[in-house]
N, C-alpha and C positions, 0 to 999 in steps of 0.2 A: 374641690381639689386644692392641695396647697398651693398656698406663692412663696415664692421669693421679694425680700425686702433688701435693698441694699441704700446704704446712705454713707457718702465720700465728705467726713468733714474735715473743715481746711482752712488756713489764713485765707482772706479775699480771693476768688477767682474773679481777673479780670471780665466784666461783661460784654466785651467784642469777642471773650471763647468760651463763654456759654452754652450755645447753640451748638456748634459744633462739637463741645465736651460730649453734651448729652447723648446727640447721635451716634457718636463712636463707642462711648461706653455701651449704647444700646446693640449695637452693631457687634463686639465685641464679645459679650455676654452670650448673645441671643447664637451667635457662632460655634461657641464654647457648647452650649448646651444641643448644641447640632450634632456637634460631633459626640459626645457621651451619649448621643440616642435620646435624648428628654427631649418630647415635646409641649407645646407650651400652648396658654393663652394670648391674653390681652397683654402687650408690655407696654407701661403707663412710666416715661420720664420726668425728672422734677431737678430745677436747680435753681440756687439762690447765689448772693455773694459768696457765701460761708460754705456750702453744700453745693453736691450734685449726687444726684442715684435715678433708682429706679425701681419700679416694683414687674415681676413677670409671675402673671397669673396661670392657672390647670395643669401647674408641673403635676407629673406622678410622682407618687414616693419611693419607686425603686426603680431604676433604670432595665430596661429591656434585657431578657433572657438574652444570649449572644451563640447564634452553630455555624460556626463556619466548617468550609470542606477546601482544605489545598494539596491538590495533587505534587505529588514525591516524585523521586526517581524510576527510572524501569526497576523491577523485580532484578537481581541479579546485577546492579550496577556496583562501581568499588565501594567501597568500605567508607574513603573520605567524601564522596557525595552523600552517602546515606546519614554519616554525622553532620555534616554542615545541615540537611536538611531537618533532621531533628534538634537540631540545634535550634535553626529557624522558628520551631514549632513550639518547642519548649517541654518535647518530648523525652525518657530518657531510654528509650528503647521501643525496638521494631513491633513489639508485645502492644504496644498502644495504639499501633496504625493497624489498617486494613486493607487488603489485597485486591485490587478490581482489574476486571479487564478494557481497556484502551483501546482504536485504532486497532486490534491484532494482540496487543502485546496486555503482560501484567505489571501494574504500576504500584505503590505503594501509596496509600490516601490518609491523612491526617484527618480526623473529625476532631476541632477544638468547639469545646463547648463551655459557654461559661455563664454563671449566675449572675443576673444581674444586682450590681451595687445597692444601697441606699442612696438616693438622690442625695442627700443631705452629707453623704460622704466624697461626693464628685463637686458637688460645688465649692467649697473652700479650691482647692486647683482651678477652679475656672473663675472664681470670681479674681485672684492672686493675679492668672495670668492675665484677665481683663484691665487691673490696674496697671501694670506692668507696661501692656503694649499702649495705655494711650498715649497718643502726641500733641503736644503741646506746640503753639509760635515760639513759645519761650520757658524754660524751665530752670529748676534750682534744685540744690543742694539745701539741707540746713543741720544746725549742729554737726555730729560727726557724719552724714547719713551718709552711704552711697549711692543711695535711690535718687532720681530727678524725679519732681515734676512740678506743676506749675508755681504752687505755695504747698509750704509745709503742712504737711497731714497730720492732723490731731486723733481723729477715732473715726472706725470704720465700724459700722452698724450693718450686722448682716443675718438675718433671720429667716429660717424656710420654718411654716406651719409652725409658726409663734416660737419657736423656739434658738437661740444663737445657733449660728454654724460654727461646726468646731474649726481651732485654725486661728493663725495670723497670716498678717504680712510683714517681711521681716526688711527693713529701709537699709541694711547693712551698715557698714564701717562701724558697725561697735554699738549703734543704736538701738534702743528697745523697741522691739516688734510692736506691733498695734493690734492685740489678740482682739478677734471678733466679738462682736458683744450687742445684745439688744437695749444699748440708750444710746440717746444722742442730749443736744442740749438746746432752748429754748433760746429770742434774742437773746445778744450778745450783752446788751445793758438793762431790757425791761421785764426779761427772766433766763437768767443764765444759769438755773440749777439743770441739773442731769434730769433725763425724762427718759423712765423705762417703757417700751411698745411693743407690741404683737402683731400690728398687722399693719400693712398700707393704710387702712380706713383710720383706725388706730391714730397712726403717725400724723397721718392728715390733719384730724380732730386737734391732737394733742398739741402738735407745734401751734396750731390756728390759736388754740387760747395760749399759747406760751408766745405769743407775738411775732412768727414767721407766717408767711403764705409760700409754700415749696412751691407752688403751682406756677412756674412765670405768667400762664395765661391769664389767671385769678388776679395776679398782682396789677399784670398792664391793663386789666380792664376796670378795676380799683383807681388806678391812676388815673387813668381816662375818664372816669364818670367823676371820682373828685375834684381834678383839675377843672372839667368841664361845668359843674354847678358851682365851681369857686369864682371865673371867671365870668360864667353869668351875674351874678350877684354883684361883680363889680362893670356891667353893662356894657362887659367885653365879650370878644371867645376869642379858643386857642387857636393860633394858628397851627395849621398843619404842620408836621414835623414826624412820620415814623420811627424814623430812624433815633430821632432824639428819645423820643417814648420807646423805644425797643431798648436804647442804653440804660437811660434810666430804671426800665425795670430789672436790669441787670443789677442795678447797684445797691438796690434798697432791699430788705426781708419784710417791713411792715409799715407799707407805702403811708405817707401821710401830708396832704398836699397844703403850701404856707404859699398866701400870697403877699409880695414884697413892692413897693413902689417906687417908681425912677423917679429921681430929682428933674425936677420942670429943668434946670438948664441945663441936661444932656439932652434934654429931646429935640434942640434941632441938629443934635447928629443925623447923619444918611441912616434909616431907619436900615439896612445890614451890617453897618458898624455896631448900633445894639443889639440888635438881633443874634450877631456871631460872638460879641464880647459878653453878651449871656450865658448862651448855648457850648461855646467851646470851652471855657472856663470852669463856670458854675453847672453849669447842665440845666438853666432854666428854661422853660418857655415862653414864649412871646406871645403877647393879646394882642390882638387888634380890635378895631371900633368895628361898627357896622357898613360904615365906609372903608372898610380895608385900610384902613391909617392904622400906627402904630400906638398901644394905650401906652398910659402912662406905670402899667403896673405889670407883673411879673409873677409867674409859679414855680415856688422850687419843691420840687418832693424830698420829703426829711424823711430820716429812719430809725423815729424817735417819736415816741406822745411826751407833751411837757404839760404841768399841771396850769399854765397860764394861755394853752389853747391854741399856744402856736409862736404867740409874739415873743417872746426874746429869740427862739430860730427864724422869722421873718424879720426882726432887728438886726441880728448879725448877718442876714445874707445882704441886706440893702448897706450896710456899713461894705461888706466887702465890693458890694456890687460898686457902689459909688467910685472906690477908688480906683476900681479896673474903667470907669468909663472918662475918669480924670485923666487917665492916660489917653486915652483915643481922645478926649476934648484936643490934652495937648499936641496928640501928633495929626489931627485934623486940621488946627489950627498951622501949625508948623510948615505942614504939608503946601497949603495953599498958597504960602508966601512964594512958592517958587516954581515957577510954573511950567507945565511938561515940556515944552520945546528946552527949556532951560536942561532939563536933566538926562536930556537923550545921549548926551557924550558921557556921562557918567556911567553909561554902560558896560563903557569899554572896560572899565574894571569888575562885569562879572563875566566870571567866562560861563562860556555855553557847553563846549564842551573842548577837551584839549586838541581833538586835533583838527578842531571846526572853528575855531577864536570863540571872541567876545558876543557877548547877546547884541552891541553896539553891532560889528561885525555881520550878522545875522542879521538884524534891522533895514541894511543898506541891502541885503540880499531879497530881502520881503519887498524892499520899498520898488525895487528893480524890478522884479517879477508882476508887481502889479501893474506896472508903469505899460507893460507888454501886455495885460491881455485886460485891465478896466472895462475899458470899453466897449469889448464884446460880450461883457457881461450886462452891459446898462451901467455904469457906475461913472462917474466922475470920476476921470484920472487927475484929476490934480487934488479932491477930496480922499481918494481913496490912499496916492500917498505920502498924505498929511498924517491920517489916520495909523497907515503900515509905521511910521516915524515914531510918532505919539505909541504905539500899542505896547510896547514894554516900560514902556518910561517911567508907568508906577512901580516896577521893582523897587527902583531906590529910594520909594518912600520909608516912614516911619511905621505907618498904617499897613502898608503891603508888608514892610518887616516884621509887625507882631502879628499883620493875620493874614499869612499867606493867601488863603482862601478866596482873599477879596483885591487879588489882583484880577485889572481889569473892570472890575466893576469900582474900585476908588479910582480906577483911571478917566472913567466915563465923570466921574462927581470932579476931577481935575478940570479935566477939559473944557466941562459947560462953565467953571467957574474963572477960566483961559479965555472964555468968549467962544470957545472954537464952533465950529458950524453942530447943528444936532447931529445929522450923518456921519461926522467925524468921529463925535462924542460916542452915537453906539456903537461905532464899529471897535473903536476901542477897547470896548465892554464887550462884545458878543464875539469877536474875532478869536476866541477859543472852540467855541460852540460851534458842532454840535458835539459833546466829548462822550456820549451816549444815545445807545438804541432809543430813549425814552426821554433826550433833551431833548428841546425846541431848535430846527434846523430855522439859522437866518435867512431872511428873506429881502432885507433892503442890499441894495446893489453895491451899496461901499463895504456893508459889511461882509458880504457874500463875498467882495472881491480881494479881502485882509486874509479873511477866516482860509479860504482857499490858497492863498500863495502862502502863509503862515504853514499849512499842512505840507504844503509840496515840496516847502524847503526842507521838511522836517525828514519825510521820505528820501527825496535824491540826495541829499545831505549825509545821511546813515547808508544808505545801500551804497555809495561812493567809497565810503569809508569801510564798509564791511560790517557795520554794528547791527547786525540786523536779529528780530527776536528768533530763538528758539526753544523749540518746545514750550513750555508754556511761562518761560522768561521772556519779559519782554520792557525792561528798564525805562526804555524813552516812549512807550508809549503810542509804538508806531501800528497796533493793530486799531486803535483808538482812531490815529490818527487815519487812517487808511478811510475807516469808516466814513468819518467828518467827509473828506471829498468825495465818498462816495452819495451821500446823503445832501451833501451841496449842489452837485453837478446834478444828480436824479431829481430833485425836490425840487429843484429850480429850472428844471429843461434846458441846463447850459450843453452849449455845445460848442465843445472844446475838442482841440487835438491832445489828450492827455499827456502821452508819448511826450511831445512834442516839449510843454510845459516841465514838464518832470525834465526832459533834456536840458532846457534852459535854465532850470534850479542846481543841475551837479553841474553845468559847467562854472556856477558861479560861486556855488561852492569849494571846486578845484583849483580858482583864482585867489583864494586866500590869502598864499603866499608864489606868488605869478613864478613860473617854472621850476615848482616844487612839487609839480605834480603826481610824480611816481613815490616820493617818500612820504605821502601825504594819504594817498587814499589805495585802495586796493585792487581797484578799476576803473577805469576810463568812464565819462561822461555815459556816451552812448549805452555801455552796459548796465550802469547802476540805472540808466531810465529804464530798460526792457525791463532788469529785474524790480524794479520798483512798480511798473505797471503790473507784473505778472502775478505780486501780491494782493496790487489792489483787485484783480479781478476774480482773485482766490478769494478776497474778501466777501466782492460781489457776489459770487455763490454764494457762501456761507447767510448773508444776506437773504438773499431771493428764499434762498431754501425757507428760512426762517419766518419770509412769507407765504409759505405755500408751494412755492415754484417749483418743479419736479427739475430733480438735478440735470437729469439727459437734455431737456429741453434748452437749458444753458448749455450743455457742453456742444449743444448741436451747434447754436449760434454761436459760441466761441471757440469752435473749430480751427476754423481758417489763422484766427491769432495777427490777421492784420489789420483789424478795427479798433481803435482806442475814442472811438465817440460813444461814452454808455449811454446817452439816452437814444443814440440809433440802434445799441446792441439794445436795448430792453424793448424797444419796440418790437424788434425783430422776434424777441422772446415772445412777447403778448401774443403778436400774430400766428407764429407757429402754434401757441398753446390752444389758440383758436383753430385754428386748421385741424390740429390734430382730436380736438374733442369732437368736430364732426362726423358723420357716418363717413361723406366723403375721404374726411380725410383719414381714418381708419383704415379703410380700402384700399385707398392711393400707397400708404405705407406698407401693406400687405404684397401688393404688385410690386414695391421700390427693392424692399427683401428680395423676392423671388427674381427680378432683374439680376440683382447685386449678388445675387449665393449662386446663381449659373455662371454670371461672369468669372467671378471668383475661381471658381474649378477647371474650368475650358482654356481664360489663363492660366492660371497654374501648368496645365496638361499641355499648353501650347507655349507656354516658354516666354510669350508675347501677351502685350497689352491691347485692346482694342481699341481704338480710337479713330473719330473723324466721321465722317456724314457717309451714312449707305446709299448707294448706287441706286436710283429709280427705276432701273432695268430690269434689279433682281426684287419689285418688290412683288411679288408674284398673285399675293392673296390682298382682297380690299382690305384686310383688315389690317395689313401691312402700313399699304399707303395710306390709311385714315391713322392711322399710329402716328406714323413720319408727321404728316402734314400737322397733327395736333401738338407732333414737338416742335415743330418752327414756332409754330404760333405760341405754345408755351415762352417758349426761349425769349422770344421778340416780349413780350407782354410781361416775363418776370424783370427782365432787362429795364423796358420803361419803368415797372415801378417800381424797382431800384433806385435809380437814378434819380426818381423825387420822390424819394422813402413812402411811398405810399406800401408796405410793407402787407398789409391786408390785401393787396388788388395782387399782390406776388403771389400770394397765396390761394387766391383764389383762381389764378392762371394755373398753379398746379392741380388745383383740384378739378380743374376740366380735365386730366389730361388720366384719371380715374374708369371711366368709356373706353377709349382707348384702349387703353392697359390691359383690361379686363379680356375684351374681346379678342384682341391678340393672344395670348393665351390660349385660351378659348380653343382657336384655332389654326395655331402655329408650331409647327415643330421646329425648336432653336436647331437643338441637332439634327440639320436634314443632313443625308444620304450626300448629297451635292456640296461639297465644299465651299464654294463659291456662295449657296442661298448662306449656308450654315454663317459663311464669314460675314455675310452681311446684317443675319437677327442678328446675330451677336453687337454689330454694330448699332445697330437698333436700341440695344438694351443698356450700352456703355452712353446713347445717346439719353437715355430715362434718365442713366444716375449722373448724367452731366448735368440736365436741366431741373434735377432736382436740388442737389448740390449745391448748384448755385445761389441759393438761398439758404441754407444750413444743411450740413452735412447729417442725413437723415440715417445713416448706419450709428449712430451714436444713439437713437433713439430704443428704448427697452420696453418691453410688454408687448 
């Protein structure tokens, strides 16, 4: 069956919207031809700097026959509904419809019937409006055009079953269309003549020997195995870097790997000052030895063959290289003269944010907060805030100035070289961390205890103020941050009064400017904590979920909304998840239902609640009093092991109470005849979902 070829050439598309190009274009296409009726094969995407397209396989050659059938007006309706509805139809008279009978009545029926197109006549429109609706981060104008988009378009290449689709696309304001056509052109410098093509296979082939690989996948694994036997042979390898190899293959058409070598006197830089003034810069990768030390030599991938093998492009990257690491020489060196305690008042001239002050400001806030809860973490409070002190200091370096990146970690290379304690030094460096699902959560207690009050100010700080994310804006970073405490306080078995903490952070926030507190922030202390916890534990879902956790099972244990200690709510979690995977506990939830849907009705119907302990007088049937006596005993025994979170032994005091349950039923009529028995099962039953409750609220529970 035929394919469609389509190829989008263009100045540079930057390679961080590659990937996404692709998909949307494919998305877009594959939409368009939904709607015409054409169904398809395989669709195979391809994009380089220059280029992006697509090839879509098993189209037919002429789109689907088309009969529709739309019922009219009644037989005998006025005059102006029967033209509007042939109007509708594209009818010019009553002579073209057909007469049916309806419900009773006669209606008039339109049968439109229409021939299906040439495929190759529907796609010019669809491939137009495909270009039309992609979205770009950033787009452009060029010459007079009035079209955007990301770089200017030079030729659009678009052929079904070998041959051009008729058609352009027209870029407006007075610019010449870009009429469809089968060539495209080869690299940009090592074959830049036109190249005529018929088919995906074709195009493939053809660009290959004209020095492209359209294939991003072809290109990154070219790099990768070049890079990887270059750096062999110089008794290195690469280090890891995805993301770098994912840019890079963004950037090149016909990958070709040059290794370059660092001057012996930059290498006692902190090997992430080379590593980041490579990679952010140049876009090289870094070797290391076999001991994980940093080598002495460097890969840049070129987008170029030169006839001397490589060397005058690995000449000029180490000339440029050198001079980007003469700078970090000099602000490494610069840097050290002056040491972090020194530069912490210098804060006060960045602001944080305007109506929170200075990051100085902020620092005295971090350093207070830890001063409050160190210790209950394990941390030295006089190391921890040493650390809170030190943690931004490297802002106003030279190094954190050129590479933002590595604040924090040139603060941790300050500090040790300050004498400061190691503990101090990492917490310095990790008190960002964890800033993802997939970073390394801190584990020493100074740092645990920076990283933690650093988030919390970050939180009571913004929700005091009102700056909180929406939708899926979220500028400072607070779902991020949310996370970090939740992965601190969990990973670490802290047990903290969050609430509490979060309280202590906006009140010291609000003290900014001492009795300026209404024109200052947007709510009171106490509120910005409630709404600050209520996010993080929106977080904590999201979380759990993400492990596995069945949502209900949280919302059972976060019911009540007056626990702020997550690792006593995630036990509680674990437990119930346990209870309720057992046969026991299956049953138990079965009976907690059928308590909880009678109560439900009876109050309702009686206007009143039930509540309080049934009378021993009325319990008429043993199964009664083995019920009651098994809820004491539950009651007493979920109680105990509440009170020393043995959270398992709760659970399994309710899972006795399963016998019980069952048996009652069994042989109990709620609604007896007797008012008096009646008031009292029912009291019975308000007593099930009392002592169930009490450990998570089990009507939240689904399936």
């Amino acid at each position: 069956m035929p394919e469609l070829l389509l190829e989008l050439l263009s100045e540079e598309i930057p390679a961080r919207m590659q990937d996404r190009a692709r998909a949307d274009l494919e998305r877009l296409v594959t939409e368009g031809l939904k709607e015409a009726g054409l169904g398809h094969g395989d669709v195979w995407t391809f994009s380089t700097p220059r280029r992006i397209g697509l090839s879509v396989a098993g189209l037919p050659e002429r789109q689907p026959d088309v009969r529709q059938e739309r019922k009219g007006p009644r037989v005998g309706s006025p005059d102006k509904a029967i033209e509007g509805f042939l109007r509708s139809v594209g009818f010019d008279s009553l002579a073209q419809c057909e007469r049916r009978e309806a419900k009773g009545a006669e209606f008039w029926f339109a049968v439109i019937e229409r021939k299906g197109a040439a495929t190759a006549d529907a796609l010019g429109g669809i491939v137009t409006g495909a270009i039309r609706a992609m979205g770009w981060p950033k787009s452009m104008r060029w010459g007079g055009s009035a079209f955007q988009w990301v770089r200017p378009l030079h030729n659009i290449l678009c052929i079904f079953d070998g041959a051009p689709v008729g058609g352009s696309f027209d870029i407006g304001g007075g610019g010449e269309a870009l009429a469809f056509n089968g060539t495209t052109v080869g690299h940009r410098f090592l074959a830049p003549g036109e190249i005529a093509v018929e088919s995906a296979a074709d195009y493939r082939t053809k660009l290959e020997k004209a020095f492209v690989l359209v294939d991003p996948d072809e290109r990154r694994a070219r790099i990768e195995a070049q890079a990887g036997a270059l750096a062999a042979s110089l008794g290195s390898s690469l280090r890891e870097d995805r993301a770098l190899l994912n840019e890079v293959t963004g950037l090149v058409e016909w990958p070709v790997a040059v290794a370059g070598r660092i001057d012996a006197a930059f290498m006692n830089l902190p090997p992430e000052v080379l590593i980041t003034s490579m990679r952010s810069h140049q876009k090289y990768f870094a070797l290391e030895t076999a001991g994980g030390q940093m080598a002495p030599h460097f890969i840049a991938i070129a987008d170029m063959e030169t006839g001397d093998g490589g060397k005058s492009v690995a000449a000029g990257n180490e000339r440029v290289l050198r001079a980007r690491l003469a700078d970090a020489q000099f602000f490494w060196d610069q840097d050290r003269a002056t040491p972090l305690a020194d530069r912490v008042e210098a804060l006060e001239g960045i602001t944080f944010h305007a109506r929170l002050g200075s990051v100085r400001k902020r620092v005295h806030r971090i350093q207070e907060l830890v001063g409050i809860f160190a210790s209950s973490v394990g941390a030295d409070t006089d190391q921890a805030q040493i650390a809170a002190l030190l943690a931004k200091a490297d802002l106003t370096t030279g190094m954190v100035g050129e590479f933002p990146e590595l604040q924090g970690v040139m603060g941790r290379y300050y500090a040790i070289n300050d004498g400061e304690n190691a503990s101090v030094a990492d917490a310095v460096a990790g008190h960002y961390a964890p800033q993802g699902p997939s970073d390394v959560c801190p584990s020493n207690p100074v740092t645990v205890a920076v990283a933690l009050a650093d988030k919390i100010d970050m939180l009571a700080s913004f929700w005091l103020i009102g700056e909180t994310p929406t939708g899926s804006r979220d500028p400072y970073g607070l779902r991020r941050a949310a996370l970090g405490v939740i992965r601190l306080i969990v990973e670490n078995e802290l047990r903290l009064s969050l609430v509490g903490l979060l309280e202590k952070a906006a009140v010291r926030a609000s003290e900014l400017e001492p009795g300026q507190l209404a024109a200052k922030s947007d709510s009171v202390p106490e509120e910005a904590a409630q709404q600050a916890f209520r996010f993080i534990v929106d977080r904590l879902k999201v979380h759990l979920r993400d492990r596995g956790v069945r949502h209900d099972h949280v919302a059972a244990v976060f019911a009540d909304g007056g626990e702020d200690d997550l690792v006593r709510l995630l036990s509680q979690v674990d437990a119930l998840a346990a209870l309720l995977g057992s046969e026991d506990g299956g049953n138990l939830l079965t009976g907690y239902r059928r308590a909880a849907n009678i109560l439900r009705i009876e109050e309702k119907k009686d206007g009143r609640s039930y509540e309080g302990a049934p009378a021993a007088r009325l319990l008429k049937v043993a199964e009664e009093t083995d019920l009651s006596k098994a809820l004491d005993t539950a009651a007493a025994g979920t109680q105990r092991a509440l009170e020393k979170e043995a959270f398992g032994e709760a659970m399994t005091a309710l899972a006795g109470l399963r016998g019980p349950i069952d048996r009652f039923f069994d042989v109990a009529t709620v609604n007896d005849p007797d008012p008096a028995l009646r008031e009292n099962r029912l009291l019975l039953l308000s007593n099930i979902r009392a002592v169930m409750d009490s450990v998570a609220d089990f009507s939240r529970i689904e399936g």
